[in-house]
C-alpha positions in Angstrom: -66.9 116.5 -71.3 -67.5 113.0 -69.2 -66.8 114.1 -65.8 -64.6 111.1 -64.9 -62.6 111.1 -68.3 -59.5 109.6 -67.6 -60.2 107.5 -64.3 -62.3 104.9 -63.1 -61.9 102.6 -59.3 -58.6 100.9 -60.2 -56.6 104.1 -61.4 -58.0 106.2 -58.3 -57.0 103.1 -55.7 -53.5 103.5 -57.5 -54.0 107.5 -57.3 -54.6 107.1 -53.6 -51.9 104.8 -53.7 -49.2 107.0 -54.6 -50.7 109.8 -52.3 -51.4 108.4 -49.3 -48.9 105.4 -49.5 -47.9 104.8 -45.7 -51.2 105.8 -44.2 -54.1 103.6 -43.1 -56.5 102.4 -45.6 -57.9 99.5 -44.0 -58.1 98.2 -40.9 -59.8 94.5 -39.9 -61.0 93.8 -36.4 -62.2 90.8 -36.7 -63.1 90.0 -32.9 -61.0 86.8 -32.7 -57.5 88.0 -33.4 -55.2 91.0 -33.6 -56.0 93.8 -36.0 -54.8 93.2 -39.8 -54.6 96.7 -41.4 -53.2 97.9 -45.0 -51.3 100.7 -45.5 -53.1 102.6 -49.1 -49.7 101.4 -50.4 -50.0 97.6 -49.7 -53.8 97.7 -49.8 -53.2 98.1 -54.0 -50.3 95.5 -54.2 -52.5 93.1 -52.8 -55.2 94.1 -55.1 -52.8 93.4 -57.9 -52.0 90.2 -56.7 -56.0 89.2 -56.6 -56.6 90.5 -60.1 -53.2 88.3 -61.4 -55.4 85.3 -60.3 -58.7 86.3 -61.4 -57.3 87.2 -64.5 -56.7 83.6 -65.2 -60.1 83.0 -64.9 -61.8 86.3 -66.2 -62.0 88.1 -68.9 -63.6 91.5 -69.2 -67.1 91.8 -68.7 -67.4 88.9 -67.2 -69.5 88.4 -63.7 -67.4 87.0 -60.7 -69.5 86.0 -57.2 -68.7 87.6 -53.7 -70.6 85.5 -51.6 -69.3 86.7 -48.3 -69.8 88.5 -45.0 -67.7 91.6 -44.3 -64.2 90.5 -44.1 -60.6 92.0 -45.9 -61.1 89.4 -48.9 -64.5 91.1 -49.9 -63.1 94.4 -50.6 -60.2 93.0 -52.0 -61.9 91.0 -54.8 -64.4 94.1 -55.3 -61.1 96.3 -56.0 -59.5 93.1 -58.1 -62.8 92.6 -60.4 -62.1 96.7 -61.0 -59.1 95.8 -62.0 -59.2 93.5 -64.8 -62.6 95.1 -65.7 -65.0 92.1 -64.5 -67.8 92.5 -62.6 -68.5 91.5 -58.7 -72.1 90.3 -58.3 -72.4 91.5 -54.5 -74.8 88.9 -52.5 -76.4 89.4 -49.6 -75.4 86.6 -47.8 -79.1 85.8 -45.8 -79.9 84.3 -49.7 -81.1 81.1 -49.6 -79.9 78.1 -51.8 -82.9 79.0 -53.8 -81.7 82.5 -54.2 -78.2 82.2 -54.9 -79.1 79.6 -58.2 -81.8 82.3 -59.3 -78.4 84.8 -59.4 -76.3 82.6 -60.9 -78.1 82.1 -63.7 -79.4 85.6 -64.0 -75.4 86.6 -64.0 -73.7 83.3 -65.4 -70.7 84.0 -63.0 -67.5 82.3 -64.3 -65.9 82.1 -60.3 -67.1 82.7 -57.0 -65.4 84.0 -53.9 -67.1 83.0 -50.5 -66.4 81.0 -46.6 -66.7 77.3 -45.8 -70.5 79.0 -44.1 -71.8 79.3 -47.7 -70.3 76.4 -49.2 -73.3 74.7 -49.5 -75.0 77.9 -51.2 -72.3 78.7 -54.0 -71.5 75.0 -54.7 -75.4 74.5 -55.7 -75.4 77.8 -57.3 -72.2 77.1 -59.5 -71.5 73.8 -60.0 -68.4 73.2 -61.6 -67.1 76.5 -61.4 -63.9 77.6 -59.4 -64.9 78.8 -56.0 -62.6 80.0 -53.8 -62.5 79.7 -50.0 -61.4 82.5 -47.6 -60.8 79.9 -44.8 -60.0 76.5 -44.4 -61.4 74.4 -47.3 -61.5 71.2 -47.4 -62.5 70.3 -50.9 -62.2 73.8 -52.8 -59.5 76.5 -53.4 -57.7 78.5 -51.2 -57.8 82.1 -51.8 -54.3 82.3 -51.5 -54.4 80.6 -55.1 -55.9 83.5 -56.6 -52.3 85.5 -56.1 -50.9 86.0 -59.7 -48.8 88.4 -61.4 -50.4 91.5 -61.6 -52.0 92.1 -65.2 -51.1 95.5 -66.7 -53.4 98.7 -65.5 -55.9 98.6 -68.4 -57.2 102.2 -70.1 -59.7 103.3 -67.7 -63.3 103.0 -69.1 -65.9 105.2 -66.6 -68.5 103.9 -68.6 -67.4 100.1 -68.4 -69.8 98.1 -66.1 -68.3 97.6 -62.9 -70.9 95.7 -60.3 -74.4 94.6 -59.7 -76.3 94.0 -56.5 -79.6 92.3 -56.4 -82.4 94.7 -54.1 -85.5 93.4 -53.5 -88.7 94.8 -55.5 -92.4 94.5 -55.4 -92.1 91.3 -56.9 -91.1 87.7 -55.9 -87.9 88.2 -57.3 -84.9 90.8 -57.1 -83.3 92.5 -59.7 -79.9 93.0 -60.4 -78.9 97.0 -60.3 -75.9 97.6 -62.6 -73.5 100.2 -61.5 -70.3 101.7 -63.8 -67.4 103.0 -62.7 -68.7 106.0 -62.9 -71.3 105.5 -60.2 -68.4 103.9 -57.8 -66.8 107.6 -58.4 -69.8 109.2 -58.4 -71.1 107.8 -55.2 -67.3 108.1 -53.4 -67.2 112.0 -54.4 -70.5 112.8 -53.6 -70.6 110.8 -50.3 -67.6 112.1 -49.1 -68.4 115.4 -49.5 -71.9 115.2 -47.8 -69.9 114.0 -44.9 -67.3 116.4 -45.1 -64.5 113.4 -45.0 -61.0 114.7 -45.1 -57.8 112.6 -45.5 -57.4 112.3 -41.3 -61.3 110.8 -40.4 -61.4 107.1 -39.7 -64.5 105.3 -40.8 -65.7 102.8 -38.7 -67.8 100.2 -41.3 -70.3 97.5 -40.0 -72.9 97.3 -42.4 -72.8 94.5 -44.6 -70.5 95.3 -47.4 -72.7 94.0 -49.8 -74.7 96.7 -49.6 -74.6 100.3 -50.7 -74.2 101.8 -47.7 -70.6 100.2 -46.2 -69.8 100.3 -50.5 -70.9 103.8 -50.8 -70.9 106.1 -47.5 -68.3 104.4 -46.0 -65.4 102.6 -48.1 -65.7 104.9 -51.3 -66.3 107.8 -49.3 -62.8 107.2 -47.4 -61.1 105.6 -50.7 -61.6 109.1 -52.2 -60.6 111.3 -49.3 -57.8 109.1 -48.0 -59.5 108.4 -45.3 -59.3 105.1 -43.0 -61.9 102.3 -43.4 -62.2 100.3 -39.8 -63.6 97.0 -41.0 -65.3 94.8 -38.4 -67.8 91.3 -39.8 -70.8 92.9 -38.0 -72.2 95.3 -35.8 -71.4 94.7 -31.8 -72.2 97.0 -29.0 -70.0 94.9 -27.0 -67.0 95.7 -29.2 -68.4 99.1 -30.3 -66.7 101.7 -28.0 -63.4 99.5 -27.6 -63.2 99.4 -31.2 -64.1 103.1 -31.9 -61.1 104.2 -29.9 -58.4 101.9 -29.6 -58.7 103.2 -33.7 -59.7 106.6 -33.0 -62.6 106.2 -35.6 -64.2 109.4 -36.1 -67.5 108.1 -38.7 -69.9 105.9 -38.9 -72.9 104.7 -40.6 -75.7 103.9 -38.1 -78.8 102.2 -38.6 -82.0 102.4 -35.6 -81.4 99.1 -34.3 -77.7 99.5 -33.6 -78.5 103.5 -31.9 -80.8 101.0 -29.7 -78.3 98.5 -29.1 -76.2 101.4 -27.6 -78.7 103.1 -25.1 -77.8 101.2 -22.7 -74.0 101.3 -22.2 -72.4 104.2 -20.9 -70.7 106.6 -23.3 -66.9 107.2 -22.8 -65.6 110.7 -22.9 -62.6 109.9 -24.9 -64.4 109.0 -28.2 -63.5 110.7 -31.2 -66.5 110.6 -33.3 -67.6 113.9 -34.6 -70.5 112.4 -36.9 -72.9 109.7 -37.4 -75.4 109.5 -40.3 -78.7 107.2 -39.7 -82.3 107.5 -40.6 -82.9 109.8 -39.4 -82.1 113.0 -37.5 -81.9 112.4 -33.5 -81.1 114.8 -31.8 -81.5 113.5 -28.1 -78.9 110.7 -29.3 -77.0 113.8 -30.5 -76.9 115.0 -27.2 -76.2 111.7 -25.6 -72.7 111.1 -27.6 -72.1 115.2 -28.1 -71.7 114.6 -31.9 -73.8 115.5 -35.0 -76.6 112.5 -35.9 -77.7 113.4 -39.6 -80.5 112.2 -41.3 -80.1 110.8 -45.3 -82.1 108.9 -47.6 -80.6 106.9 -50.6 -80.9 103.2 -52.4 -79.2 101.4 -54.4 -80.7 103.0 -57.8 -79.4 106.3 -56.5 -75.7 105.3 -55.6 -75.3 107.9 -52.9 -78.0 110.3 -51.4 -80.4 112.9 -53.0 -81.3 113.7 -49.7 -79.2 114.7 -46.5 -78.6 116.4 -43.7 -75.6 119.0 -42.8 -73.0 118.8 -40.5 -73.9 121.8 -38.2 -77.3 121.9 -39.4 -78.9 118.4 -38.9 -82.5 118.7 -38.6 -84.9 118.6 -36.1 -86.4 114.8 -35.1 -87.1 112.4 -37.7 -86.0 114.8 -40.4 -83.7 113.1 -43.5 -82.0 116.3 -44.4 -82.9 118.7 -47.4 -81.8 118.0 -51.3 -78.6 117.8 -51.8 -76.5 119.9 -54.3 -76.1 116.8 -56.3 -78.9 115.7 -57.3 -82.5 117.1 -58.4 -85.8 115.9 -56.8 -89.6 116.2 -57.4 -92.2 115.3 -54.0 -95.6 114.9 -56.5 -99.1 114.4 -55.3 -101.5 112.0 -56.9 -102.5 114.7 -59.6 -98.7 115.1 -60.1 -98.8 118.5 -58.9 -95.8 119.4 -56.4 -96.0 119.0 -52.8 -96.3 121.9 -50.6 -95.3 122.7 -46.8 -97.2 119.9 -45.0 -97.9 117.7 -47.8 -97.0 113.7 -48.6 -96.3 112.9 -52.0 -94.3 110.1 -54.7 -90.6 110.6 -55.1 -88.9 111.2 -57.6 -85.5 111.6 -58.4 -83.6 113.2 -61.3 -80.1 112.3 -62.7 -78.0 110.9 -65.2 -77.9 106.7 -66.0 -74.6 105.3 -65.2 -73.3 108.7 -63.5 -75.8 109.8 -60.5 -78.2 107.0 -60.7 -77.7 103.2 -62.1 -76.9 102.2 -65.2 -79.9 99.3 -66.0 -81.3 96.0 -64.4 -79.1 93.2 -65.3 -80.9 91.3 -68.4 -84.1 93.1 -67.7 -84.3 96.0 -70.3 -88.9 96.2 -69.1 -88.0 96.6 -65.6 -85.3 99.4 -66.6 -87.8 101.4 -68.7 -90.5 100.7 -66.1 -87.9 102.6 -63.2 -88.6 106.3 -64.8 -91.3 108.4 -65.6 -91.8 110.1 -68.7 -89.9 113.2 -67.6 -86.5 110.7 -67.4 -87.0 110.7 -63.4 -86.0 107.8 -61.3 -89.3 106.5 -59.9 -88.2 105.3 -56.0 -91.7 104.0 -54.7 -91.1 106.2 -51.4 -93.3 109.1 -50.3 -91.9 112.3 -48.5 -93.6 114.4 -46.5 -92.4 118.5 -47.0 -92.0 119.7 -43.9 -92.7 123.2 -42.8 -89.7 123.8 -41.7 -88.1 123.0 -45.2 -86.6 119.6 -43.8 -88.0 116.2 -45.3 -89.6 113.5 -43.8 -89.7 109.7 -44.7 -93.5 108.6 -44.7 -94.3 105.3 -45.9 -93.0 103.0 -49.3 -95.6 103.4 -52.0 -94.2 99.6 -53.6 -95.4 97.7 -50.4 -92.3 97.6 -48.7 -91.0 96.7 -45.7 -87.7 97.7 -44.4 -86.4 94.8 -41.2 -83.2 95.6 -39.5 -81.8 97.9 -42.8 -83.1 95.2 -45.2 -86.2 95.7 -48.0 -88.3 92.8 -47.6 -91.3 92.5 -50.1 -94.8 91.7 -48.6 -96.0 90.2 -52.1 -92.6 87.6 -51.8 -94.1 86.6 -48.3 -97.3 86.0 -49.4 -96.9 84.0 -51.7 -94.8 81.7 -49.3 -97.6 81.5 -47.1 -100.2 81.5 -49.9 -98.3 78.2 -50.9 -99.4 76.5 -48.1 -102.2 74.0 -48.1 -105.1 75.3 -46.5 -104.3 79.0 -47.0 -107.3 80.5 -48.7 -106.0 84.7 -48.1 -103.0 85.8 -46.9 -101.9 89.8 -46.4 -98.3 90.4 -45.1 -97.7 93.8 -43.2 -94.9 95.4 -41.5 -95.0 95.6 -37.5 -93.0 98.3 -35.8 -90.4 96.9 -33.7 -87.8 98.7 -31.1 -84.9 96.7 -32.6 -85.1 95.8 -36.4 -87.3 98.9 -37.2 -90.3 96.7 -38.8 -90.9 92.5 -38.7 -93.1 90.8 -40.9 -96.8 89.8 -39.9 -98.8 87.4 -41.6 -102.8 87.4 -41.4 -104.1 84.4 -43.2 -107.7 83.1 -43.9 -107.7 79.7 -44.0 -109.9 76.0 -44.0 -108.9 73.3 -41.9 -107.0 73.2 -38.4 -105.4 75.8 -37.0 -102.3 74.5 -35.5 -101.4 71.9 -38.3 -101.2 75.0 -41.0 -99.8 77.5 -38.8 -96.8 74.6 -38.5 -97.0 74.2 -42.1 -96.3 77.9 -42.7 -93.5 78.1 -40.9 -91.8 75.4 -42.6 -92.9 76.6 -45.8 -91.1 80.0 -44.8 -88.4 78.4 -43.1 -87.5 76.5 -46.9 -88.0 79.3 -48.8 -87.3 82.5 -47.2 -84.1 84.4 -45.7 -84.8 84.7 -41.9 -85.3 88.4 -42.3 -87.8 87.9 -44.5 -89.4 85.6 -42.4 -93.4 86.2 -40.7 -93.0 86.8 -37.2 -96.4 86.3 -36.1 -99.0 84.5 -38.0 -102.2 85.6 -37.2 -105.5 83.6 -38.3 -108.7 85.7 -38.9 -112.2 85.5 -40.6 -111.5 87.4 -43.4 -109.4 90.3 -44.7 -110.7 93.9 -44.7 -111.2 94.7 -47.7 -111.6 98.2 -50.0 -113.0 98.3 -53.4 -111.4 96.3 -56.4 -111.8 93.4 -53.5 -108.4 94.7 -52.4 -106.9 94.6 -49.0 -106.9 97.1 -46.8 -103.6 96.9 -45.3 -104.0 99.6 -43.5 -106.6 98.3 -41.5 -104.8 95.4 -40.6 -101.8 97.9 -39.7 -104.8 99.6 -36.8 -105.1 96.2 -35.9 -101.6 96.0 -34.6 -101.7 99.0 -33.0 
């Protein structure tokens, strides 16, 4: 029987609703005025309203753009596209103009939601669409005109698409990940119970909702125990503490460079966080703020995590956890043999399409095939050390990746930037370790002619067609490459060289 017969993310919000009417379900502190918050009771009235007016615009199946930073109106229109059974197109904001066309016409979106910040993104992106402004607009919609009488609460379908996000890959151009209903519930159960969320915890949510992790392990998660979601636009160590207890949050999602930010201020006795889930396990930092730091390991194919740590049983240093019950996963070695105590293999992760892992890639039925191996496993590029201890460990990203302050930036896609550049014979692109954003970019390049000209013509080459993330933070000029056999470059090399 389907597990989630019967439901799918508008029936539970109205579930919720009818549970946990008066209590908190979200909170906005935005920084420059009061708190906002909706109680789970007017939180789905106001979704309503938002699906009355998209549903004058949508029908079902169709793709609608959120093009914003984390604000109420994001989560709103997420919950409204649920509603009516369209599907949000999540964008990471940091897109450039480039980006945002490549997704509209990868998704054909019939609206977009966004700020006056993007204006000039989403207008290029959609021209001639409606697009709908959360703030002041000058010449677009308001959206307060997307308030409408609330359409009838359709048959739930747990099998009906319900968003994609584009992630970056190995290649110069993302792909859209599809998620159903399903994976929504799926990921809100599962998450939930890996952080033992009951109906009284208060999530305090900073990532970028656009993501899976402030989707996933924070809003869902809370949507499915009644919890509280404590919504602020971005991270701020400033704000962190004040914020943390004026709303006595208890949760949060941490990433390193925000457990960095936070070294440094002193750590008030009358927090009530009992739990933080990062990276990693630390226990030190553990100690520091006398709370439980888990370690987890998930992306966006996987909804929630195959890999966790417990509550009570974190993990020693570094450690991501142990398999969860959820899920099933295989550490393989080159001969495709599993990996034993002390060993680094491929991972690979086992679960069910459109339930525990995602649907498809938007439009892109190769690259969908291409993401399992013959067994039916989800191939996730990563490799995992087996630790002798029987924790896991994050080693290193088999596709090439880098990973800058939470974000997956491809070395291939800055590369071929640089490699655009006249005068750029070679370019290799690897990841430097940095205190803050975890890794930055670093270009070596080979090239004919003079040095200062093309170094200035790389940067505006990367400034025009990069997000700033993605971005080479040093370019640095050599001879030649190292290179292995094949003529292929040993990054690693240039990694020692670094160092």
């Amino acid at each position: 029987m389907d597990r989630y017969a019967g439901l799918d993310i508008a029936h539970l919000l109205e579930q919720r609703a009818d549970w946990r009417g008066n209590h908190p379900f979200l909170i906005w502190e935005s920084g420059s005025e009061d708190a906002r918050s909706w109680s789970y009771g007017e939180f789905a009235a106001e979704v309503r309203r938002v699906a009355g007016g998209l549903s004058r615009l949508a029908q079902p199946g169709d793709r609608i753009f959120v093009y914003l930073d984390n604000c109420p109106e994001a989560i709103l229109t997420f919950f409204a596209c649920a509603y009516i059974g369209a599907i949000a197109v999540m964008i990471n904001t940091r897109a450039t103009i480039d980006d945002a066309k490549y997704f509209a016409d990868k998704t054909q979106p019939v609206c977009a939601v966004t700020s006056i910040e993007y204006a000039a993104h989403v207008s290029a992106a959609l021209p001639q669409k409606p697009i709908f402004f959360t703030d002041t607009a000058t010449n677009g919609l308001s959206y307060s005109e997307l308030a409408g009488t609330p359409p009838p609460l359709r048959l739930p379908l747990p099998s009906q698409r319900l968003s994609i996000q584009f992630t970056s890959g190995t290649t110069s151009r993302p792909k859209g990940v599809v998620w159903t209903h399903a994976n929504a519930l799926w990921g809100g159960q599962t998450a939930a119970a890996h952080q033992a969320l009951t109906k009284d915890d208060v999530h305090l949510t900073y990532l970028p909702i656009y993501h899976t992790n402030a989707q996933v392990y924070s809003v869902l998660s809370s949507l499915w125990a009644g919890a509280t979601v404590v919504l602020q636009r971005k991270f701020s160590a400033s704000r962190f503490w004040d914020v943390a207890i004026r709303n006595g949050c208890t949760w949060t999602s941490m990433i390193p460079f925000c457990l960095k930010a936070l070294e440094s201020l002193e750590v008030p006795t009358e927090h009530a966080f009992r739990c933080w889930g990062t990276a990693a396990s630390f226990p030190l930092a553990a100690d520091r703020y006398q709370i439980d730091i888990i370690g987890w390991y998930g992306m966006t194919e996987t909804i929630t995590h195959p890999i966790c740590g417990q509550i009570g049983r974190p993990g020693p240093v570094r450690s991501i956890g142990n398999v969860t019950p959820a899920y099933r996963i295989a550490i393989l070695n080159a001969e495709g043999r599993p990996c034993g105590p002390g060993e680094t293999g491929d991972l690979f992760v086992e679960g069910i399409p459109g339930l525990s892992v995602f649907l498809e890639y938007w439009q892109d039925q190769a690259a969908t095939s291409a993401a399992f191996d013959k067994e039916g496993r989800l191939i996730t590029g990563d490799r995992i050390t087996v630790g002798k201890d029987g924790f896991l460990y994050f080693s290193d990203r088999s596709k090439d990746m880098l990973k800058v302050s939470g974000e997956n930036v491809s070395a291939s896609e800055v590369e071929n930037a640089v490699l655009m550049v006249k005068g750029v014979v070679e370019c290799a692109v690897v990841g430097k370790s940095d205190p803050m954003k975890d890794e930055v970019p670093v270009a070596f390049v080979v090239i004919d002619g003079p040095e200062g000209d093309i170094i200035s013509a790389i940067q505006l080459s990367v400034q025009n067609s990069l997000s700033d993330f993605k971005r080479p933070k040093e370019i640095i000029v050599v001879d030649a490459l190292p290179k292995g056999t094949l003529d292929k470059v040993s990054k690693a090399e240039l990694r020692q060289l670094l160092t």
